[in-house]
Backbone as a chain_set.jsonl record, in Angstrom:
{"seq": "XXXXXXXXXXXXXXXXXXXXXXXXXXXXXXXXXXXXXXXXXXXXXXXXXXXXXXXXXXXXXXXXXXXXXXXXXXXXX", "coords": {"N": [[11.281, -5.22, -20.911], [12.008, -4.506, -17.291], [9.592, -3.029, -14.932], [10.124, -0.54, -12.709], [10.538, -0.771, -9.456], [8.519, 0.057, -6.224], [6.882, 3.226, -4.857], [7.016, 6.852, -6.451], [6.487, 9.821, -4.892], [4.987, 11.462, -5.388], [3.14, 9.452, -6.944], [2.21, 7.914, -4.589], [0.124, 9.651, -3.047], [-1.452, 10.116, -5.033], [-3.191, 7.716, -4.57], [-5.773, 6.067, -4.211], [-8.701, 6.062, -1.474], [-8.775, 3.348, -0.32], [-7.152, 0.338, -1.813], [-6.251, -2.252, -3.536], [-3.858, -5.107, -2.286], [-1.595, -5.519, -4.37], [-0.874, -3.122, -5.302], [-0.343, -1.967, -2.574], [1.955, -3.617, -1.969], [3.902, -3.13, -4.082], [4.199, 0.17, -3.707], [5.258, -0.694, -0.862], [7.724, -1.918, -2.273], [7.488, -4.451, -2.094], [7.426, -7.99, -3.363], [5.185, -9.421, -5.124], [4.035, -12.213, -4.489], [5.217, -12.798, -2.282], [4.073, -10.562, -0.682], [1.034, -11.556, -0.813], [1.554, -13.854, 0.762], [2.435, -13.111, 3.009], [0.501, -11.569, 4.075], [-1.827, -13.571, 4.27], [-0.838, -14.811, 6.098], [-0.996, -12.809, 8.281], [0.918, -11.471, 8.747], [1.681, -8.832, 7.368], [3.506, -5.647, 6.526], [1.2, -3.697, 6.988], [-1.972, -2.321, 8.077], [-4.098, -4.908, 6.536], [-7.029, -5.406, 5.516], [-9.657, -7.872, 4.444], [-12.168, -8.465, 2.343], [-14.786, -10.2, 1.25], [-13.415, -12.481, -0.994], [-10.914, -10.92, -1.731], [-8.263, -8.867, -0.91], [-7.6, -5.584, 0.568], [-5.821, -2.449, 0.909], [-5.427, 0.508, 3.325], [-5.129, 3.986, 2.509], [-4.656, 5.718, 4.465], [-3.478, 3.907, 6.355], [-1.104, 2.542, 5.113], [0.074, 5.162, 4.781], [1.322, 5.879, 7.212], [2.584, 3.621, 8.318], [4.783, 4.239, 6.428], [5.558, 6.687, 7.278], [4.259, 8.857, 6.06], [2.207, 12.357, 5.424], [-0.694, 11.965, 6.566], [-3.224, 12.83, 5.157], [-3.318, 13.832, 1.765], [-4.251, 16.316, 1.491], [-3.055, 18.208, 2.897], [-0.375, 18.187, 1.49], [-0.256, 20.059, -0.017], [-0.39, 22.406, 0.894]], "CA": [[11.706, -4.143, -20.058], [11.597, -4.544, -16.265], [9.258, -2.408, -14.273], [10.905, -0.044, -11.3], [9.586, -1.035, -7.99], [8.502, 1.125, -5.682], [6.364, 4.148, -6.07], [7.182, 8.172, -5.884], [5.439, 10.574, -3.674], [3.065, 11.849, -6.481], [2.46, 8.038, -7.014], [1.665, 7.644, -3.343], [0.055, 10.95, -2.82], [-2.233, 9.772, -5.985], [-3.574, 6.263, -4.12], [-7.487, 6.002, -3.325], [-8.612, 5.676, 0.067], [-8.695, 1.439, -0.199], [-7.244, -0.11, -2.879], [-5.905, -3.933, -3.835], [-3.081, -5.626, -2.303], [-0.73, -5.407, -5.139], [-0.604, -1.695, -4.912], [0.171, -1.984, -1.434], [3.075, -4.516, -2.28], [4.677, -2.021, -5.247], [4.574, 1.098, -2.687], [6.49, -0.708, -0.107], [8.78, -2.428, -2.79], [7.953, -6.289, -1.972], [7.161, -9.022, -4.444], [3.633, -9.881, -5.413], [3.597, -13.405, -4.354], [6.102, -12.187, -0.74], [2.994, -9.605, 0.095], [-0.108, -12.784, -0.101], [1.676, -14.869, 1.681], [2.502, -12.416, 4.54], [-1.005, -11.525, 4.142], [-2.787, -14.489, 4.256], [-0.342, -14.998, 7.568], [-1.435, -12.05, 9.124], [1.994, -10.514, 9.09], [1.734, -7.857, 6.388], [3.606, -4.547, 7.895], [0.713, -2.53, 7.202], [-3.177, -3.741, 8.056], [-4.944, -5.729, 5.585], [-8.58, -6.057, 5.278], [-10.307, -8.763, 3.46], [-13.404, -8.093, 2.065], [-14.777, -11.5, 0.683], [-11.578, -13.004, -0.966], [-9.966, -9.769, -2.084], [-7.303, -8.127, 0.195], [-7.399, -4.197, 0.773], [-5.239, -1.97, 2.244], [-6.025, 2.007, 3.554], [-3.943, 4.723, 2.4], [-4.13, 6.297, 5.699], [-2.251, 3.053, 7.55], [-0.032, 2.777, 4.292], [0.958, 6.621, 4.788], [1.556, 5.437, 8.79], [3.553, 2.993, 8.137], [5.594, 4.978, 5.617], [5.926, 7.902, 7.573], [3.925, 10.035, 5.712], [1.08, 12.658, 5.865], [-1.799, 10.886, 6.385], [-4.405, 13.779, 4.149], [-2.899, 14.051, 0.732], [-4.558, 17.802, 1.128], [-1.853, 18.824, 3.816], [0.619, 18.235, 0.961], [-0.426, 21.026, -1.097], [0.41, 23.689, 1.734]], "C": [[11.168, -4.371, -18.652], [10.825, -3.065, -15.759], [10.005, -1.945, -13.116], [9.8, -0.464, -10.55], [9.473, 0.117, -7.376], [7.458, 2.179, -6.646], [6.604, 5.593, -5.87], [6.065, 8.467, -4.969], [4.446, 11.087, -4.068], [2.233, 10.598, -5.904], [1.789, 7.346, -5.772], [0.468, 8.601, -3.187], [-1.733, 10.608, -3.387], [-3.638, 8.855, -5.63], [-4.889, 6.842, -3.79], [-7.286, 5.998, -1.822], [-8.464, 4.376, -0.15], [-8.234, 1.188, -1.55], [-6.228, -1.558, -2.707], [-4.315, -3.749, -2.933], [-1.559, -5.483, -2.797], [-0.129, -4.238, -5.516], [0.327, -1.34, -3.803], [1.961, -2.368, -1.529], [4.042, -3.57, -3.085], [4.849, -0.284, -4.609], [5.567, 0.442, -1.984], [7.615, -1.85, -0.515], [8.584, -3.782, -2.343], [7.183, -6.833, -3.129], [5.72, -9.204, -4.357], [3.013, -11.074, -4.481], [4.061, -13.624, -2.465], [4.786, -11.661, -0.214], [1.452, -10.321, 0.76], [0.903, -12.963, 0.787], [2.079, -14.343, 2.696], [0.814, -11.877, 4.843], [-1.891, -12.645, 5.133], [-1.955, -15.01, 6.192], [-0.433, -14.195, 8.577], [0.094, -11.179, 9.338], [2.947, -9.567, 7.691], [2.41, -6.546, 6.958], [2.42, -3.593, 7.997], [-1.31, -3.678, 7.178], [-3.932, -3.628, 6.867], [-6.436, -5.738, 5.801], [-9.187, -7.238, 4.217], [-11.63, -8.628, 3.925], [-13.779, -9.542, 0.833], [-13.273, -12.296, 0.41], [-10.678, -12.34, -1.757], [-9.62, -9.101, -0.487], [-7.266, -6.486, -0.145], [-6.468, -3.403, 1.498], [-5.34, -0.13, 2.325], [-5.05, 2.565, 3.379], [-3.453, 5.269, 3.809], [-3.235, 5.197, 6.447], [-0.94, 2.495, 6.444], [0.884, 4.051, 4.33], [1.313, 6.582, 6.628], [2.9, 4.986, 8.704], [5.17, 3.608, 7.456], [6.384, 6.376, 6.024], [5.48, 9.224, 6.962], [3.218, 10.442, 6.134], [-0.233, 11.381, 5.607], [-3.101, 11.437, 5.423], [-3.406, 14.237, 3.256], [-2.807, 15.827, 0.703], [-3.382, 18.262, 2.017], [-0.537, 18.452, 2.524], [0.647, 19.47, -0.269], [-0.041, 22.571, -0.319], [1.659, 24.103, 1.869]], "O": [[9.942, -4.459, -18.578], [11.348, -2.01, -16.119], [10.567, -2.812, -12.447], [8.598, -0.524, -10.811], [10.092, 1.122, -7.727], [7.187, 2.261, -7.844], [6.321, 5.777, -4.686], [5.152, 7.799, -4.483], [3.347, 11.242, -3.538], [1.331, 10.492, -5.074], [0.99, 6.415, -5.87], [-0.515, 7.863, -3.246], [-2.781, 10.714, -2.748], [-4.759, 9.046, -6.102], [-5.061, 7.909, -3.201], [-6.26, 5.954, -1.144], [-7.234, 4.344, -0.157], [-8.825, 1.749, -2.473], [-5.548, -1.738, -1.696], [-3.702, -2.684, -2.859], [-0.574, -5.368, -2.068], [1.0, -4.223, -6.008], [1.375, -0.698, -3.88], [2.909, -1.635, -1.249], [5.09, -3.304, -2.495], [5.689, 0.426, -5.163], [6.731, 0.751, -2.237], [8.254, -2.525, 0.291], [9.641, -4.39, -2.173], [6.383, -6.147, -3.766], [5.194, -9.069, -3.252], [1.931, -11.04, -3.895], [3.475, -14.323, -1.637], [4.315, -12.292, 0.732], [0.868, -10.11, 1.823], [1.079, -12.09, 1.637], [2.165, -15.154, 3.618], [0.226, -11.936, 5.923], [-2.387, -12.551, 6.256], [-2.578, -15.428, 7.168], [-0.08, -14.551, 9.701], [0.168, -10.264, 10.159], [4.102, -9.58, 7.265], [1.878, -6.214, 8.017], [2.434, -2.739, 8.884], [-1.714, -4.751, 6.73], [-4.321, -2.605, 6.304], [-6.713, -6.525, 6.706], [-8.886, -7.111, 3.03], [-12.155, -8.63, 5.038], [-13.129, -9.77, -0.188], [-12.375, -12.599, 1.196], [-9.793, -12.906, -2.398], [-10.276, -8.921, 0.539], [-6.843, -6.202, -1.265], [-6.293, -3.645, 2.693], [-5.314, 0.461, 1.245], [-3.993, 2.119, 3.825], [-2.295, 5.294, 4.226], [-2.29, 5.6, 7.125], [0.105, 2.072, 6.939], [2.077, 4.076, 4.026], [1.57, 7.69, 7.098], [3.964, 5.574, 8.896], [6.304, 3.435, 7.903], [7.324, 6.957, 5.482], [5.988, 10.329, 7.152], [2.805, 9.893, 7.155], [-0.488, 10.441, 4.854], [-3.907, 10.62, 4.977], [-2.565, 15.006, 3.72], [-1.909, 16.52, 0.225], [-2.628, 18.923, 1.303], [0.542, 18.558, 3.108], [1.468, 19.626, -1.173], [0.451, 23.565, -0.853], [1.911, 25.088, 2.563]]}, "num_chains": 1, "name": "protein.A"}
């Protein structure tokens, strides 16, 4: 059974403050292996951190990028 890409607005909503890469990648619907290698090239659309040799990325410049709120709590008003 294939997995849907992409993730709802709970599923966004849900996200830590920092979390992996591959998260990042499955929010804004690109491929696993598409998201390194724009990474590692510096042209990810949303910014990357690397912290040793794991990649991070912040909900707040994921909910930027996306157009959303940037405080999960403003979605409960």
């Amino acid at each position: 059974m294939r997995q849907e890409r992409g993730m709802s607005r709970a599923e966004l909503l849900a996200l830590p403050v920092a979390f992996d890469l591959e998260t990042a990648c499955k929010a804004l619907q690109m491929g696993r292996t598409r998201g390194y290698d724009q990474a590692k090239r510096g042209e990810f659309p949303v910014r990357v951190l690397r912290i040793g040799k794991a990649y991070r990325v912040t909900r707040a410049d994921l909910f930027r990028y996306l157009g959303e709120i940037d405080d999960p709590a403003q979605a409960v008003a």
